[in-house]
C-alpha positions as CSV (number, residue, x, y, z in Angstrom):
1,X,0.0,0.0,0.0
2,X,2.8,2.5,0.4
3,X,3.8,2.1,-3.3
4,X,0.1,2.2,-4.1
5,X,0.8,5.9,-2.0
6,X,3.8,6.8,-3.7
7,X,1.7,6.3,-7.0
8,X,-0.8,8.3,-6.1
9,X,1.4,11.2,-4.7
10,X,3.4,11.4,-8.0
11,X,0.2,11.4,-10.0
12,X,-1.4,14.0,-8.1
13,X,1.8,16.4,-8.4
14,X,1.6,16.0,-11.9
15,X,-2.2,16.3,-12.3
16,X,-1.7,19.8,-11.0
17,X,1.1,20.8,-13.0
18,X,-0.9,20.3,-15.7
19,X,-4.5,21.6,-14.2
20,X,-2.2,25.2,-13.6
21,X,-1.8,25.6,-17.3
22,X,-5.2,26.2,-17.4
23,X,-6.4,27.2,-13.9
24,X,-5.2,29.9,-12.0
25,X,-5.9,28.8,-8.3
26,X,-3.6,25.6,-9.3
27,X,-0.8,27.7,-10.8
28,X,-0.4,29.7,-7.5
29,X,-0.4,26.5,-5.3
30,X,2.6,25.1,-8.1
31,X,4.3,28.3,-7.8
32,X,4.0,28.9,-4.1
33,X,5.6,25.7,-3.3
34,X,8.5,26.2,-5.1
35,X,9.0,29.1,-2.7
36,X,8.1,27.4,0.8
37,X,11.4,26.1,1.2
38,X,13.2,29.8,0.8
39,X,10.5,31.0,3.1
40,X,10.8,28.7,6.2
41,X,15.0,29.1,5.7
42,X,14.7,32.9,6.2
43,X,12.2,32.8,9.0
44,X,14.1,30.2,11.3
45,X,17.5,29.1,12.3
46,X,17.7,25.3,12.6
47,X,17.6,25.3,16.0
48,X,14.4,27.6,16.6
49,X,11.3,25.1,18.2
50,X,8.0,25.7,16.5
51,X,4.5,25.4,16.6
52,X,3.5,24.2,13.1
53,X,-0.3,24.2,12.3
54,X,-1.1,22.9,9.2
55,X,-4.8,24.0,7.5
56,X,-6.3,22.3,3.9
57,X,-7.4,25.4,3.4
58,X,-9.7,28.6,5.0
59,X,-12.5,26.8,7.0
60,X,-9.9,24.8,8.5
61,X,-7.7,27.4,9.3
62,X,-10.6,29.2,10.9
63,X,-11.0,25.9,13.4
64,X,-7.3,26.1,14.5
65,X,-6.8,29.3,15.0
66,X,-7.7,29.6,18.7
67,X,-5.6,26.5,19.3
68,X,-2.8,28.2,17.8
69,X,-3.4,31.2,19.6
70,X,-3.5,29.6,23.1
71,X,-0.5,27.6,22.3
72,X,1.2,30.6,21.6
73,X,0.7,32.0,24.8
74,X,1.7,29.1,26.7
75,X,4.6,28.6,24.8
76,X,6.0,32.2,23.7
77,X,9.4,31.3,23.6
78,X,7.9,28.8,20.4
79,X,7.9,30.3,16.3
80,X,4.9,29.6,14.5
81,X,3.9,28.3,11.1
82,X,1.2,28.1,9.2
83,X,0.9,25.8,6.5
84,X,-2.0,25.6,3.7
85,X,-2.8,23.1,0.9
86,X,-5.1,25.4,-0.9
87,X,-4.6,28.6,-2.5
88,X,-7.7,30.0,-1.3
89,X,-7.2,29.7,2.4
90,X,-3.5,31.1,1.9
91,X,-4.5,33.9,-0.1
92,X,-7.0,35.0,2.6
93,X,-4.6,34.7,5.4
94,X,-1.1,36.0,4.2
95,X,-1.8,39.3,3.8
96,X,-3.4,39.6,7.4
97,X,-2.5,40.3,10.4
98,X,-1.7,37.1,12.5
99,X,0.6,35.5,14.6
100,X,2.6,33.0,11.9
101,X,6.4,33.8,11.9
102,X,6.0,32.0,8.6
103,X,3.0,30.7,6.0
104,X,3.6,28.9,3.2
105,X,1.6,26.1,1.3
106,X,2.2,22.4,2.1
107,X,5.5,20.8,-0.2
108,X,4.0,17.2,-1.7
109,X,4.3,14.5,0.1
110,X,7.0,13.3,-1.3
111,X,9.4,11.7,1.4
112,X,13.0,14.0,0.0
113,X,10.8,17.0,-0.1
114,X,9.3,16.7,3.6
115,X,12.7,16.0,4.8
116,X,14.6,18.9,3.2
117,X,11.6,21.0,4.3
118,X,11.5,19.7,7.7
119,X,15.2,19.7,8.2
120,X,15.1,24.2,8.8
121,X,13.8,24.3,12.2
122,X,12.7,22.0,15.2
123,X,8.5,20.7,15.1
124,X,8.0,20.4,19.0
125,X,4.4,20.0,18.0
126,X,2.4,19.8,14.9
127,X,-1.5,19.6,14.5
128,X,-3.4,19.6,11.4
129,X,-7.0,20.8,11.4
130,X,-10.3,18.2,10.4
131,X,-8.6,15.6,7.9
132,X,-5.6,16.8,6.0
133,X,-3.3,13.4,6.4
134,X,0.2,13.4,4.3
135,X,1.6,10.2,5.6
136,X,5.4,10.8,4.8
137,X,5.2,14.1,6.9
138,X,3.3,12.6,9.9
139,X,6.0,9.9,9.5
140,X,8.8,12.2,9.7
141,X,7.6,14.3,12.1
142,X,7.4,11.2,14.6
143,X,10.9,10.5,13.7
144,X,12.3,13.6,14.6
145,X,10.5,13.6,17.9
146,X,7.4,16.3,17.3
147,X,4.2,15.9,19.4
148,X,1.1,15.5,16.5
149,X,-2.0,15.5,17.0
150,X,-5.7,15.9,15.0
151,X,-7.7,18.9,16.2
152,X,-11.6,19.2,15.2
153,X,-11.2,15.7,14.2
154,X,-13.9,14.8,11.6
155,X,-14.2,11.0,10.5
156,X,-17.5,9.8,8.5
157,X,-18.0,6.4,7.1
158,X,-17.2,7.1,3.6
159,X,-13.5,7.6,4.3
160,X,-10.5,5.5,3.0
161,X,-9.9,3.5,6.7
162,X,-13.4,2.1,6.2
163,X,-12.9,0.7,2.5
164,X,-11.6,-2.7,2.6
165,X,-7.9,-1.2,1.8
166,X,-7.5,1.2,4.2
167,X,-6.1,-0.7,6.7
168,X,-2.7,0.7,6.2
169,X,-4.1,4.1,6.2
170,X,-5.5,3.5,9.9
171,X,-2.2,2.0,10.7
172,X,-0.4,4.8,9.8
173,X,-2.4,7.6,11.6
174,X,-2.4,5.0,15.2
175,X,1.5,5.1,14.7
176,X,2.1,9.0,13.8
177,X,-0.5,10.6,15.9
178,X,-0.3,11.0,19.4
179,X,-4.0,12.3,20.1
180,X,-7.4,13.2,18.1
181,X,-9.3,15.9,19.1
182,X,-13.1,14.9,17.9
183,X,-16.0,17.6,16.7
184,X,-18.5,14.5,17.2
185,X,-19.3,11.3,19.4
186,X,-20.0,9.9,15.9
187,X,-16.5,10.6,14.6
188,X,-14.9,9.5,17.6
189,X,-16.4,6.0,18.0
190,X,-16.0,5.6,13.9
191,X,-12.0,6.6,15.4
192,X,-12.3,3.8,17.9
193,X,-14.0,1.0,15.2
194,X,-10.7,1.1,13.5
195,X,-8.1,1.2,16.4
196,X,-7.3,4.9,17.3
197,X,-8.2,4.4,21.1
198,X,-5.9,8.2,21.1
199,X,-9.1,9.8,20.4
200,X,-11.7,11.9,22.8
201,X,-14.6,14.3,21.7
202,X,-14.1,17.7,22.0
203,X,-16.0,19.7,20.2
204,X,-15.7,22.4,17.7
205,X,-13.1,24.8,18.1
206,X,-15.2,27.1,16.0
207,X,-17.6,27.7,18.4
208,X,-15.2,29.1,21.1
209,X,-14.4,31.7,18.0
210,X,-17.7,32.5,17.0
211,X,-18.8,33.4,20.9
212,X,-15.8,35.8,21.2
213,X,-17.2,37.5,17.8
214,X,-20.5,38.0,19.1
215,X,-19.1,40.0,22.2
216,X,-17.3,42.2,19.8
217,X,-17.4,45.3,18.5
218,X,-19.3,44.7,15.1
219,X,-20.3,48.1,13.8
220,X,-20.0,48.2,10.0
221,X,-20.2,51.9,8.0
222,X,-24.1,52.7,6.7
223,X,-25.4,49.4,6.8
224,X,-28.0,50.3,10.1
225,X,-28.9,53.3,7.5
226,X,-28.9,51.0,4.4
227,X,-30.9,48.6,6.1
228,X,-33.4,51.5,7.9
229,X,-36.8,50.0,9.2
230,X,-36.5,46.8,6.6
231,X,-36.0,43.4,7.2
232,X,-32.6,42.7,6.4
233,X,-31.4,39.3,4.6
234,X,-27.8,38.7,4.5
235,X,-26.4,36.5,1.6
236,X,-23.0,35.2,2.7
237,X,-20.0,33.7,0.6
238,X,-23.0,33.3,-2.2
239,X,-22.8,31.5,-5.2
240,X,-25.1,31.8,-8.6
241,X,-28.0,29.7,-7.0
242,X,-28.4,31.9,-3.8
243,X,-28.2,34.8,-6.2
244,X,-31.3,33.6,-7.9
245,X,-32.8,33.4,-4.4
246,X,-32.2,37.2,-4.3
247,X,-33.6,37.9,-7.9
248,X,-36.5,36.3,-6.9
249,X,-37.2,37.7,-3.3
250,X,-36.9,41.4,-5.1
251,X,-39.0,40.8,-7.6
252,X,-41.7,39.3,-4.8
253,X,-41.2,41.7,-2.0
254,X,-41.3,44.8,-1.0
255,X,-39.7,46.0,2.8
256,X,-36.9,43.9,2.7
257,X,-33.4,44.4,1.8
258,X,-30.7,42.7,0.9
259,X,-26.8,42.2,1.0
260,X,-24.9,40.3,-0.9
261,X,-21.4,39.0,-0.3
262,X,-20.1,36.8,-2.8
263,X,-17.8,33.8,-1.7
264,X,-15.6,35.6,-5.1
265,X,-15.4,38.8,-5.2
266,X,-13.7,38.2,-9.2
267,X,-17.8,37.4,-9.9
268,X,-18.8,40.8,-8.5
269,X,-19.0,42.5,-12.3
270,X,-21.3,39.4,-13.2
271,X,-23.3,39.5,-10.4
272,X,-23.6,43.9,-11.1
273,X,-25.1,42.5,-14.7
274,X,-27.8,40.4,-12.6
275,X,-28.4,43.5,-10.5
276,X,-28.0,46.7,-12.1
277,X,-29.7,48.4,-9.4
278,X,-27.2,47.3,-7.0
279,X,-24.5,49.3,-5.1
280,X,-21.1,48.3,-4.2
281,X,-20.5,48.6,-0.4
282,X,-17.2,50.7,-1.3
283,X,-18.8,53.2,-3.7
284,X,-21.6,54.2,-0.3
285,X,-21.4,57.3,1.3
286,X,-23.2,58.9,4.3
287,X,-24.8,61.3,2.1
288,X,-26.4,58.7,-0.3
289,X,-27.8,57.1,1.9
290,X,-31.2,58.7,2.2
291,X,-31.4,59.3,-1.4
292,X,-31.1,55.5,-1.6
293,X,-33.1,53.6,-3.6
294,X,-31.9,50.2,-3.9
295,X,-32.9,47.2,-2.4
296,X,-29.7,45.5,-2.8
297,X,-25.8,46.0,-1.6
298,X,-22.9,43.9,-2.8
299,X,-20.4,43.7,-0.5
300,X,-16.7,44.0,-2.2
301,X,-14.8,44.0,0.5
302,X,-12.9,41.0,2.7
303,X,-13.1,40.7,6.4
304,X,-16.4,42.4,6.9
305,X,-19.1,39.4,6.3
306,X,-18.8,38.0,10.2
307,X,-19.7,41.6,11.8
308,X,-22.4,42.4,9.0
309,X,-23.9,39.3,9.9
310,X,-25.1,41.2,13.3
311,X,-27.5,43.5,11.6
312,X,-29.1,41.1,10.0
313,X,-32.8,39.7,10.3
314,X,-32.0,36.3,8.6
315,X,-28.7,35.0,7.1
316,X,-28.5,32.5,3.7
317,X,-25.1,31.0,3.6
318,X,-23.8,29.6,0.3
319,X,-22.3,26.8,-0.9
320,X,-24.9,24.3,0.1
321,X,-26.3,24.2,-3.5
322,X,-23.1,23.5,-4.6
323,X,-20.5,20.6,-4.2
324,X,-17.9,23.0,-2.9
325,X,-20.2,22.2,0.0
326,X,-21.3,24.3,2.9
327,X,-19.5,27.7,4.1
328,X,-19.2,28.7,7.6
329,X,-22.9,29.0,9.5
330,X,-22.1,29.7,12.4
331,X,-20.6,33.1,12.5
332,X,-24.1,33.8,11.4
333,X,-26.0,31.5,14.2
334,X,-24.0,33.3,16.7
335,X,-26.1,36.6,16.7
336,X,-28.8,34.8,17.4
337,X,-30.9,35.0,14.4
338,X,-31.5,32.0,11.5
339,X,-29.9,30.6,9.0
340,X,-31.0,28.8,5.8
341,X,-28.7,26.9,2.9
342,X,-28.6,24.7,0.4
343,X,-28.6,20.4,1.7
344,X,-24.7,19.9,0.2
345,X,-23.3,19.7,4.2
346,X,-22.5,15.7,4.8
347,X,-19.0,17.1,6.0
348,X,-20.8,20.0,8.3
349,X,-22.1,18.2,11.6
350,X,-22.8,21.7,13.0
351,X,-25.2,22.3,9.8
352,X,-27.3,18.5,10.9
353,X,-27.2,19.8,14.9
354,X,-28.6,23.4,14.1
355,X,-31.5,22.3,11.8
356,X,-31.8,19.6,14.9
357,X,-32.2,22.5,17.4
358,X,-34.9,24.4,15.1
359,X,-32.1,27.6,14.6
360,X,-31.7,26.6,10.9
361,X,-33.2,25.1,8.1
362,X,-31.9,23.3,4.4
363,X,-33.5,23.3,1.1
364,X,-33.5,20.9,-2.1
365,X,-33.2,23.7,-4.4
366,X,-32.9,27.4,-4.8
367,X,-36.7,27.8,-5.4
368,X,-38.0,26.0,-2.6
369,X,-35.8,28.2,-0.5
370,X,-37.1,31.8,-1.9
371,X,-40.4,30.4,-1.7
372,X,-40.2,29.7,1.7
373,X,-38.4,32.7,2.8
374,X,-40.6,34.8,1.1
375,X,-43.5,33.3,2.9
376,X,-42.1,33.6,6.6
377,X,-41.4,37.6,5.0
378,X,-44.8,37.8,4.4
379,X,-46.6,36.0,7.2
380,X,-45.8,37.5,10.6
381,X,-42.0,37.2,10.1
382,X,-40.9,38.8,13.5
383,X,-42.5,35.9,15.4
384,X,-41.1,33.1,13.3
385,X,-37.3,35.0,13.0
386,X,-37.2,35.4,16.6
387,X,-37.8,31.7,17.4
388,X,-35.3,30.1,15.2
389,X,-32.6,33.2,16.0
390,X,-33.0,32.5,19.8
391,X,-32.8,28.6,19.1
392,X,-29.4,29.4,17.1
393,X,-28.1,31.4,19.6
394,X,-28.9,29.0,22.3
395,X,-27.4,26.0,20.7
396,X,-24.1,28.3,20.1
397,X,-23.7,29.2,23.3
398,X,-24.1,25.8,24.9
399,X,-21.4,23.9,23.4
400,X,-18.5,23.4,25.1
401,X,-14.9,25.1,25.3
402,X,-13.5,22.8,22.9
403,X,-10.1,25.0,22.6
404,X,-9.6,24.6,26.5
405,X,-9.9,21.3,26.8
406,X,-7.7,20.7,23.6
407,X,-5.2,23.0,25.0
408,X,-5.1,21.1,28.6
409,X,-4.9,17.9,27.2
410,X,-1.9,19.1,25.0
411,X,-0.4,20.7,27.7
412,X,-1.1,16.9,29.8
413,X,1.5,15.4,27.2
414,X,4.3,17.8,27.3
């Protein structure tokens, strides 16, 4: 099965040299690991002990960042790296503010390529977020004496350790990781069925995130003007079918308005040709405002979705109409007011327990979803909206400390 691995790794290097002649996102990942090496060399000496989270991509990242932040202040003395496998969540982190001493994408798995990239500085612990495995590096790592570990663990029964040749797949995790951290009871007794006793349920880490957003200052430019005495519907990370949910609540409604924040912004002059009337977020002033007589606002800007979410009378979060799958719901659910998607969220257990506590609901198709929204619009909405929002915000606010108990059991160890 390792030679079967081997096979795979080469053909999957090779699949994405060729996909980046022809797709930008995979040019960028081809060209950014070229340079991960140089980057991690300048950053630390040899000797320098790090902390080295590693993320698929954003959604991830989001659910290890308050590990990575604790960590950090139990162990300053420790550098920090961030490592991604997807353009999209480096991209949307490197040009932040954080607390990385270094960020660069993931080399290939390949077992020279780990090594050399391994070899510029000391992992005293590594974690990777949900279910990003590279089995040469967690092999490596072990070698050269790092504490690993799995945080917001997610197994499901369609994974390789349950097909009849995953058994060396299992194997290798119960060698190479010390501990799983589990979102679900589900995921940790699936853990279990195949071996990894290492494993305990935790909880999501991005619930301990979304709480300490909620408590924050949240106040976003002319959007309580913009929005005025309407209901307000909030379209995050969108994609063309929840933008047909908009076209259609518009042409059905009347005191409701919307915003619109597409999951990429590069689609914002297509989506302007859906909706003429619309204005961009960064074009508003004070002094339009009044005068202002669209319905609709796009939102062109990053890092403003999560506190926008706090005006809002109802959120609709993309991706569930699409296999890209669901996008984060619960920075939404945690202002305490509902949420509604698309049913694409097998690989979102928070998406199954909100709809379970009556704070969220899923739809077959776009239509059935602006039919139904536009009918709680129309029939006593305040009643309906206050329900499900305090049923969100309830849920969200009674799950555990996940990042706490990760962080103690962590700190058990070393």
């Amino acid at each position: 099965m390792r030679f079967l691995y081997f096979i795979f790794i080469e053909f999957l290097i090779t699949s994405m040299e060729v996909f980046s002649w022809f797709n930008e996102k995979a040019k960028k990942g081809i060209l950014g690991r070229k340079q991960s090496c140089t980057i991690v060399e300048k950053a630390f000496k040899k000797t320098d002990e790090v902390i080295w989270m590693h993320a698929a991509s954003l959604g991830e990242y989001e659910q290890g960042l308050p590990v990575l932040e604790l960590l950090k202040k139990e162990f300053p003395e420790y550098k920090i790296l961030v490592s991604f496998f997807s353009p999209s969540g480096y991209e949307n982190v490197i040009n932040k503010k954080n607390i990385a001493d270094a960020i660069v994408y993931l080399p290939f798995d390949k077992k020279k390529w780990v090594k050399d990239f391994t070899s510029n500085f000391k992992t005293k612990i590594f974690f990777t977020v949900k279910y990003d495995y590279w089995y040469n590096l967690l092999e490596e790592l072990k070698l050269q004496g790092a504490k690993t570990y799995v945080i917001s663990a997610l197994f499901y029964e369609t994974q390789v350790f349950f097909k009849p040749y995953g058994k060396w797949f299992a194997k290798e995790l119960k060698k190479n990781i010390d501990f799983f951290f589990h979102q679900t009871y589900h995921s940790t007794a699936l853990a279990k069925s195949i071996g990894l006793e290492n494993s305990v349920t935790t909880g999501d880490t991005r619930y301990d995130r979304v709480k300490e957003i909620a408590e924050r200052d949240n106040f976003v430019a002319n959007i309580e003007e913009f929005k005025s005495e309407n209901k307000l519907i909030v379209f995050g990370s969108s994609w063309e079918k929840e933008e047909k949910i908009v076209e259609i609540i518009l042409k059905k409604t009347e005191n409701v308005k919307i915003i619109l924040a597409p999951h990429d912004l590069k689609r914002i002059p297509e989506i302007q040709n859906q909706f003429p009337q619309a204005n961009l977020y960064s074009d508003l002033k004070v002094s339009q405002i009044s005068n202002l007589k669209s319905r609709i606002l796009i939102i062109d800007s990053i890092g403003l979705l999560s506190k926008i979410y706090s005006y809002a009378d109802l959120a609709v979060v993309g991706g569930g109409f699409h296999s890209a799958g669901l996008h984060n719901i619960l920075e939404a659910a945690t202002f305490g007011i509902p949420v509604f998607f698309g049913n694409h969220y097998k690989k979102n257990p928070e998406a199954d327990d909100l709809i379970k506590n009556n704070g969220a609901k899923s739809f077959a198709n776009e239509y059935e979803a602006a039919d139904f929204l536009i009918k709680i619009l129309e029939e006593n909405p305040s009643e309906t909206l206050a329900k499900m929002g305090e049923n969100s915000k309830e849920f969200i606010h009674l799950q555990p400390n996940a990042t706490q108990l990760i962080i103690e059991k962590i700190l058990e160890e070393i």
